[in-house]
C-alpha positions in Angstrom: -2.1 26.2 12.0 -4.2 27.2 8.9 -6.4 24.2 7.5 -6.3 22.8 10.8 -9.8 24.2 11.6 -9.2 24.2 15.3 -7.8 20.1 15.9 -4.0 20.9 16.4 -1.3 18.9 14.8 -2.5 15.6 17.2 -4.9 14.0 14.7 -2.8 14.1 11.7 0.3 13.2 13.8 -1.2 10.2 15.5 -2.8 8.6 12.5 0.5 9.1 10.1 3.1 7.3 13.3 0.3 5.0 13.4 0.3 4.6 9.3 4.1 4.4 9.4 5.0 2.4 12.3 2.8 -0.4 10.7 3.8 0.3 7.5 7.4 -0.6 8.7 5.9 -3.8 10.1 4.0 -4.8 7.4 7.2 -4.6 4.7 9.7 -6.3 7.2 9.7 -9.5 5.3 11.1 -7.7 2.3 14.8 -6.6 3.7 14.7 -11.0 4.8 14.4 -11.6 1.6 17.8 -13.2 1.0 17.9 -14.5 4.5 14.7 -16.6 3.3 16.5 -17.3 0.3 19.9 -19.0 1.8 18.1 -20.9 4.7 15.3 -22.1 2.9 16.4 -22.7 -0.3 13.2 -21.1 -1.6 13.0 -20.1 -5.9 12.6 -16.6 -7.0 9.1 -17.7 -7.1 8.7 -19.0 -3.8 10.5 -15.8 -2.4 8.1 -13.6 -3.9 5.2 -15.5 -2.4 6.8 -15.5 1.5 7.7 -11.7 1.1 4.4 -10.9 -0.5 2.0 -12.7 1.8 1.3 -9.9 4.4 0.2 -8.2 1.6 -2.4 -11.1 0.3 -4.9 -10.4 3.1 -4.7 -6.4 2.8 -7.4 -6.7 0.2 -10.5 -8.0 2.7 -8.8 -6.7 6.0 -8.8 -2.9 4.0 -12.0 -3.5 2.7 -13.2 -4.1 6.9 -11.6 -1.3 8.0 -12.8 1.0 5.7 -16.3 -0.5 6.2 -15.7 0.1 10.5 -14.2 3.6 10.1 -17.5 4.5 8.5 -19.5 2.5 11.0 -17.8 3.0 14.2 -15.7 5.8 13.6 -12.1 5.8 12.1 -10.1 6.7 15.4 -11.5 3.7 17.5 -11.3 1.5 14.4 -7.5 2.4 14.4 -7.1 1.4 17.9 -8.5 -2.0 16.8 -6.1 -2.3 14.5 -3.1 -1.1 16.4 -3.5 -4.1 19.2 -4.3 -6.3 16.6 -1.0 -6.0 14.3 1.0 -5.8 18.2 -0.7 -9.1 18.7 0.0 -10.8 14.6 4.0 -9.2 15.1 4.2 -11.0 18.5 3.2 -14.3 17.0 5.0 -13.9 14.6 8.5 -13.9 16.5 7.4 -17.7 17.6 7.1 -19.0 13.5 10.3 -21.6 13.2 9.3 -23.1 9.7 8.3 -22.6 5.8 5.0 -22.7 6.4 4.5 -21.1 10.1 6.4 -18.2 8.4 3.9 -18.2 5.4 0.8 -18.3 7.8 2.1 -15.7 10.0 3.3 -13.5 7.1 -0.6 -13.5 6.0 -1.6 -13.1 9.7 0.4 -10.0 9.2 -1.6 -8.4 6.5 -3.7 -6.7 9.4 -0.8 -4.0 10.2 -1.7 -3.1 6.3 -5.3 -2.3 7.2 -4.5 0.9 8.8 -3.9 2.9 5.8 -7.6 3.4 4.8 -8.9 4.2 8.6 -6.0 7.3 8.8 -7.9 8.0 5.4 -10.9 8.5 6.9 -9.6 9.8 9.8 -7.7 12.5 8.6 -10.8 13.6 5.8 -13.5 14.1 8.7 -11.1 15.8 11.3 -9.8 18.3 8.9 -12.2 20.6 6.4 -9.2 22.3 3.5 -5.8 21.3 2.6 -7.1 17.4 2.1 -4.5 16.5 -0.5 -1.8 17.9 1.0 -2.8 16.3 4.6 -3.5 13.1 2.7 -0.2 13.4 1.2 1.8 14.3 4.4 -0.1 11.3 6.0 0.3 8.7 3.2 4.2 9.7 2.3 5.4 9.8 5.6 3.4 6.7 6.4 5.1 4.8 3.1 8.7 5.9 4.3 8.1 3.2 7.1 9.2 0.8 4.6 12.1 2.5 3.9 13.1 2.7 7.9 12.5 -1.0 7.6 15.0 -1.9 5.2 17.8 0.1 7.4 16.2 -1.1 10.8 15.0 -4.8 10.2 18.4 -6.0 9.1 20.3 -4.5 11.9 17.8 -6.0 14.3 18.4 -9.9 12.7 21.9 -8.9 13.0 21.5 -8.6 16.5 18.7 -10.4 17.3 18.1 -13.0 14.8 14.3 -13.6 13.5 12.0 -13.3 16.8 14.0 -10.0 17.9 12.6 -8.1 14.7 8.8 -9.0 15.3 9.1 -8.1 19.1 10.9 -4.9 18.7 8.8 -4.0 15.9 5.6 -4.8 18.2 6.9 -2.5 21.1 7.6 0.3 18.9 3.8 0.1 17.7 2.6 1.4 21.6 3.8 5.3 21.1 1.0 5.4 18.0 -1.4 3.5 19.9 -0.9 5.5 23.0 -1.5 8.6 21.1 -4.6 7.2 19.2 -6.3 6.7 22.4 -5.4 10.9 23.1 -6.6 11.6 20.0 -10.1 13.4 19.7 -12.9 11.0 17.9 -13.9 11.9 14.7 -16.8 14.0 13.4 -18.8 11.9 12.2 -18.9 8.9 14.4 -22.3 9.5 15.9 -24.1 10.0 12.9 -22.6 6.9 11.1 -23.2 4.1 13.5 -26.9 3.0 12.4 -25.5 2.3 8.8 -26.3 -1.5 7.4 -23.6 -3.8 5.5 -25.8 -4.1 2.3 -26.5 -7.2 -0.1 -23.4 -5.9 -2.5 -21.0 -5.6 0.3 -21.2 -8.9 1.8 -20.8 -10.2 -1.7 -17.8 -7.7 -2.5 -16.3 -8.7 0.7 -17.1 -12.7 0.5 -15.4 -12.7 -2.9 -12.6 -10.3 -2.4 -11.3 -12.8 0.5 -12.0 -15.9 -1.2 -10.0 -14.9 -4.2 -6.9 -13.2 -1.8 -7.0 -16.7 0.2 -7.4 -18.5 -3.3 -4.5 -16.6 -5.0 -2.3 -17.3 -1.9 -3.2 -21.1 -1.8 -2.9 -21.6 -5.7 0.8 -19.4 -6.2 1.7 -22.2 -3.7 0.2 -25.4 -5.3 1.4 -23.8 -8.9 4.8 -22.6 -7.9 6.8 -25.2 -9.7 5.7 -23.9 -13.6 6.1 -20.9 -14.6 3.6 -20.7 -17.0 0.8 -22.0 -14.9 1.6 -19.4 -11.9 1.7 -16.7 -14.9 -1.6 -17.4 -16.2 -3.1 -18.2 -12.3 -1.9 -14.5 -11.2 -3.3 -12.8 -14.7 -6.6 -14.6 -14.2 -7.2 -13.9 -10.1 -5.9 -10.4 -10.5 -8.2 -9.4 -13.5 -11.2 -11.2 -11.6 -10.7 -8.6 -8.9 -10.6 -5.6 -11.0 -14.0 -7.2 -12.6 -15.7 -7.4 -9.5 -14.7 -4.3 -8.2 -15.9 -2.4 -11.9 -19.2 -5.0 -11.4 -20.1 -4.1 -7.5 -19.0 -0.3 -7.7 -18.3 1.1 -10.7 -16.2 2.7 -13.5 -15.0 5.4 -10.8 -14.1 3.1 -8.3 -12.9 0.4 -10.4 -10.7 2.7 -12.3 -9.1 4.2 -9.1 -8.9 0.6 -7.8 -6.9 -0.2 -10.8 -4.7 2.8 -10.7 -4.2 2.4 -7.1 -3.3 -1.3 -7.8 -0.2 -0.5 -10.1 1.2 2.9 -8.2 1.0 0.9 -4.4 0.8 -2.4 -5.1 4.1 -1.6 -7.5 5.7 0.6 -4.5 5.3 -2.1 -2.2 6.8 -4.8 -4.3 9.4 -2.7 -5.4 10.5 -2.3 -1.9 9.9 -5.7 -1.5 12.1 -6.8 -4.1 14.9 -4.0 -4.0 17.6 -6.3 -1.8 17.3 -9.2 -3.2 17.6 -7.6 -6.5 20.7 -5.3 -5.5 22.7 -8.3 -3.9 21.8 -10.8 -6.7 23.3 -8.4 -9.2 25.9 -6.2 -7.7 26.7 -8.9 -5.0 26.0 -6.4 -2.1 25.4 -7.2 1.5 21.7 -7.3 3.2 23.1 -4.5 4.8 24.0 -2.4 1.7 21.1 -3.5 -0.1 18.5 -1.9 2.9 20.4 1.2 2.3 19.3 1.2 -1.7 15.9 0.3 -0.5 16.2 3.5 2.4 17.0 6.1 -0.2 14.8 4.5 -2.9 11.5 4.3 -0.2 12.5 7.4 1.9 11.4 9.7 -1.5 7.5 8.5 -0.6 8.1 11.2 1.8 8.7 14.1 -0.1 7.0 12.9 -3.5 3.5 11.4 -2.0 3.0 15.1 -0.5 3.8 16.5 -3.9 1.4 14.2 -5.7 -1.3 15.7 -3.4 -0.3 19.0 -3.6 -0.6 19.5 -7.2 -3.9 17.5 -7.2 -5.2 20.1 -4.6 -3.5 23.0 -7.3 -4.6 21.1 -10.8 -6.4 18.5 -12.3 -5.7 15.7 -10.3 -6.7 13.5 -13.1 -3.3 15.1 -15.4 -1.2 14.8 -11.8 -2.2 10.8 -12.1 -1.4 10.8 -15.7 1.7 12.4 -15.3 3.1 9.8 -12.4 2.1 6.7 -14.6 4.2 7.9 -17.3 7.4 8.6 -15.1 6.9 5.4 -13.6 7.0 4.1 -17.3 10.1 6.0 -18.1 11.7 5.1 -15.1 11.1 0.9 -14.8 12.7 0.8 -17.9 15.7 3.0 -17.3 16.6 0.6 -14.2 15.8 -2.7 -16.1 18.6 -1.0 -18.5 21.2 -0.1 -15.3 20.9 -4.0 -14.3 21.2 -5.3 -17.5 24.3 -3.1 -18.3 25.3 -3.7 -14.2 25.4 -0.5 -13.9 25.5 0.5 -10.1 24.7 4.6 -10.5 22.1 4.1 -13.4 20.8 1.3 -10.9 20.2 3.3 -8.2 19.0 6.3 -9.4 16.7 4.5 -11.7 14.8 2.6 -8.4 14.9 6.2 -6.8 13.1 7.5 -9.6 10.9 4.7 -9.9 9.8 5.0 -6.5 9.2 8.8 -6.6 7.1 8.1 -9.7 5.2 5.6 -7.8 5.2 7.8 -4.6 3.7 10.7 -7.0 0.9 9.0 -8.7 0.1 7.5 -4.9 -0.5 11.1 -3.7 -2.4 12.2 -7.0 -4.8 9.1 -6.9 -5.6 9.9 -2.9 -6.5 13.3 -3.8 -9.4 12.0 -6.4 -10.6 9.4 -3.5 -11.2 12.5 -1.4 -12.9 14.6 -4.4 -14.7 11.4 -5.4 -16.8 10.2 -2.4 -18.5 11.7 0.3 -17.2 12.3 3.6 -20.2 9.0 4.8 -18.9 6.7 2.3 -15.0 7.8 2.3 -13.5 5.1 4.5 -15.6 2.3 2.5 -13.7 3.7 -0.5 -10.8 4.2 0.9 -10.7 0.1 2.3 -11.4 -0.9 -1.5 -9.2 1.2 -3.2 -6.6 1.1 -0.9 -7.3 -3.0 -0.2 -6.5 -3.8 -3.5 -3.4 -1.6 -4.1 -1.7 -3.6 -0.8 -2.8 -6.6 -2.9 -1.2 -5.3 -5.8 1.9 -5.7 -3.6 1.3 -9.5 -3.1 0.3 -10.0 -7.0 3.0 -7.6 -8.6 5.4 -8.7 -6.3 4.9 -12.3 -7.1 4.9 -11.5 -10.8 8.4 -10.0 -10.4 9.4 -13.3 -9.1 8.5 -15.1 -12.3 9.7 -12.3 -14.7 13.0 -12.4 -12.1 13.1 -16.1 -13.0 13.7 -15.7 -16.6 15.8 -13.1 -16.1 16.4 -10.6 -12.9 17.4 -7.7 -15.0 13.7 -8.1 -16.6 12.3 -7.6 -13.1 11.2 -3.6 -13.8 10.0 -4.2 -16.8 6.8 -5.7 -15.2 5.8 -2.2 -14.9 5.6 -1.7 -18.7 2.2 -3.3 -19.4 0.5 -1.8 -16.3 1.5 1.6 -17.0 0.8 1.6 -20.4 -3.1 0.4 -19.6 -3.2 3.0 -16.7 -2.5 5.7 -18.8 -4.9 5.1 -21.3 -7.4 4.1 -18.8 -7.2 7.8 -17.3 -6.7 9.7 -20.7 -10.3 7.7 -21.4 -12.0 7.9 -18.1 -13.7 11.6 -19.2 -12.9 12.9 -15.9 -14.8 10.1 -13.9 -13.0 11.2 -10.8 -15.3 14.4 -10.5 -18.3 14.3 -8.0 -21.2 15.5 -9.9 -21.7 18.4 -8.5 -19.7 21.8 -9.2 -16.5 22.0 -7.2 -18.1 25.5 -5.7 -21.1 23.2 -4.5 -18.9 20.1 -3.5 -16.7 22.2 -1.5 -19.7 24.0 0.4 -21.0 20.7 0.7 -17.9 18.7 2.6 -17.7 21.8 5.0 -21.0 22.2 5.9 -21.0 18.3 6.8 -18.3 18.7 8.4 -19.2 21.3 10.7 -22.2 19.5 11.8 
């Protein structure tokens, strides 16, 4: 198969089942939402905490397996992973309370480490056709949230709250089986005498202590509105600083970019039954099935995103997303407050294809950006913070959905606006400096050695 250089379809497939089997895992809190909201009682606010919190740990648990793809190699890094999210979704079938369910939830974050090792993976194993690879990998991998909202409810049906983590834990063998098959990746060998320097211990020290710190305080702060507002503003905008401090305008840009396109696709599909059965009164059921065909265009749009990033500038393929997903947040906040079924659900389709989109194009300049040694470090930072955008934005749509649940999209408005001009004013920082001719006679040679 051309642009396969010789590795068969194994590698790619392995790593994106392995991307979306945990991906399905990671997002099955989201189609409980309004299970979690009749049994405990829990406020919008509170909701958006429980259904956010495996995402609160991706940040630091990215950030390590980026750091061990590039250390240890990427394929036995994902095999770490793999037993370790079998092992959180197994204890968390035993949770039975509030706050067993909130610890677990965050135990869970691990299954949303995977995504920047199948990154890694993926760029070392293969030498052309990255962004369309990376975009095969990362939009199949994302439609494991839409399986979720079809396949989680269905399971609770039958087999109440445990049922769901233990299936979802057995289904994670067949990608961990294949892993294991799968061959290792160039450049393990050559990248196992690399040292954690001074700036990483401090990225990856602070980067926890604020995930663990935002977690904690949305909790304490939960009761007023204005004081969870302004803690969320301030602990998001402190990672973005460090991240700009630590690694730059590149990387903090990306980060940022990254943040609102994934951390915004996650909470969307977080949010998406609870939204559609508060307004139009649907079932859990029916509501899954919005989320399905709302999540399931990550598979056909995430591709795209990195196809026309490999074709153009994947700087105006960024752009472009961010606008749509402008357009399109406010187009559904219009179908909800009009209750407006249609408009409603082909507004979150869009929204999520928009989102999906810039996720591919933003990929695309991680692989252009960084070199194949340092990819998976990137990768885990990047990538960390867009799962924590997920936690953060999806918590922020709880306290925009408590003044009023039609406003929910709209949170989307300010982040897209700053993305855009961010990128219009970047100056094409996501361009190695070298020539393309010279970078792309550089990434093969390496990878042929």
């Amino acid at each position: 198969m051309a642009g396969l250089n010789g590795k068969g379809v194994l590698p790619i497939f392995a790593s994106t089942l392995s991307f979306f089997a945990t991906f399905m895992a990671w997002t099955a809190y989201g189609p409980l939402g309004p299970v979690f909201k009749k049994d405990f009682g829990l406020s919008l606010i509170l909701l958006g905490i429980i259904i956010g919190a495996p995402k609160v740990l991706a940040l630091p648990t990215r950030y390590i397996a980026g750091y061990m793809s590039d250390r240890i190699g990427a394929r036995v890094t994902m095999i770490i992973f793999l037993v370790l999210s079998v092992v959180a979704l197994f204890a968390t079938s035993f949770s039975s309370s509030f706050v067993q369910f909130l610890i677990a939830a965050s135990l869970l974050g691990v299954a949303g480490g995977i995504f920047p090792i199948g990154i890694a993976y993926v760029d070392r194993i293969y030498s052309s056709n990255i962004g369309s690879l990376l975009g095969i990998y990362g939009g199949i991998g994302n439609a494991g949230s839409a399986f979720s909202g079809i396949l989680v409810p269905i399971l609770f049906e039958r087999f109440g709250f445990s049922g769901v983590f233990i299936a979802l834990s057995v289904i994670l063998v067949l990608p961990l089986i294949l892993t294991i098959l799968s061959p290792s990746d160039i450049k393990e060998n050559e990248i196992k005498d690399r040292k954690v320097s001074f700036k990483d211990k401090i990225g990856f020290v602070g980067y926890t202590a604020i995930a663990i710190s935002f977690l904690i305080s949305t909790v304490i702060a939960s009761k007023s509105l204005y004081i969870e507002a302004s803690l969320e503003f301030g602990l998001t905008s402190l990672i973005i600083l460090i991240t700009f401090l630590l690694y730059g305008k590149q990387t903090g840009l990306l980060s940022y970019v990254y943040y609102l396109t994934f951390g915004g696709f996650l909470a969307v599909g977080l949010w998406i039954p609870t939204v559609f059965v508060s307004v139009f009164k649907d079932s859990l059921l029916e509501g899954g099935i919005v989320l399905f065909f709302s999540v399931i265009s990550a598979a056909i749009f995430r591709p795209l995103g990195g196809l026309i990033g490999d074709k153009l500038e994947g700087k105006k393929a960024s752009v472009v997303g961010v606008v749509l997903v402008l357009v399109s947040s406010i187009m559904a906040s219009i179908g909800l407050v009009e209750k407006s079924l249609p408009l409603s659900i082909i507004s979150f389709i869009s929204l999520g294809s928009a989102l999906s989109f810039a996720n591919g194009a933003v990929f695309k300049l991680v692989s252009e950006s960084y070199s194949i040694k340092d990819v998976g470090k990137a990768s885990g930072i990047i990538g960390g913070i867009g799962g924590f955008g997920g936690f953060s934005i999806s918590a922020g749509i709880g306290i925009t959905g408590s003044i009023g649940i039609s406003l929910v999209p709209l949170i989307f408005v300010p982040l897209s606006v700053i993305a855009v001009f961010a990128l219009l004013g970047s100056n094409s920082v996501m361009r190695l400096k070298l020539p393309k001719t010279q970078e792309a006679e550089e990434r093969s040679n390496s990878k042929k050695r």
